[in-house]
C-alpha positions in Angstrom: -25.6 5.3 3.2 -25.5 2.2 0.6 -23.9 -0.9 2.6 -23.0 -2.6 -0.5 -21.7 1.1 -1.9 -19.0 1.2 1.5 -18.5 -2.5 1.1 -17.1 -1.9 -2.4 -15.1 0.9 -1.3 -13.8 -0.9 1.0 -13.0 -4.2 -0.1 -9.9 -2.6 -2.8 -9.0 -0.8 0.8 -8.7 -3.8 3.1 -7.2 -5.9 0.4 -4.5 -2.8 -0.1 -3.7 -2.6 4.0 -3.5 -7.0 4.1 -7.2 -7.0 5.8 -9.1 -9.7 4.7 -13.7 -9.6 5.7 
């Protein structure tokens, strides 16, 4: 899998939950 792909998916996630990376 693409890191930066996940990372993108995730960053909109974390910043939903209150999780900051």
């Amino acid at each position: 899998m693409n890191h930066q792909a996940i990372k993108d998916i995730l960053q909109p996630l974390v910043a939903f939950f209150g999780f900051e990376v």
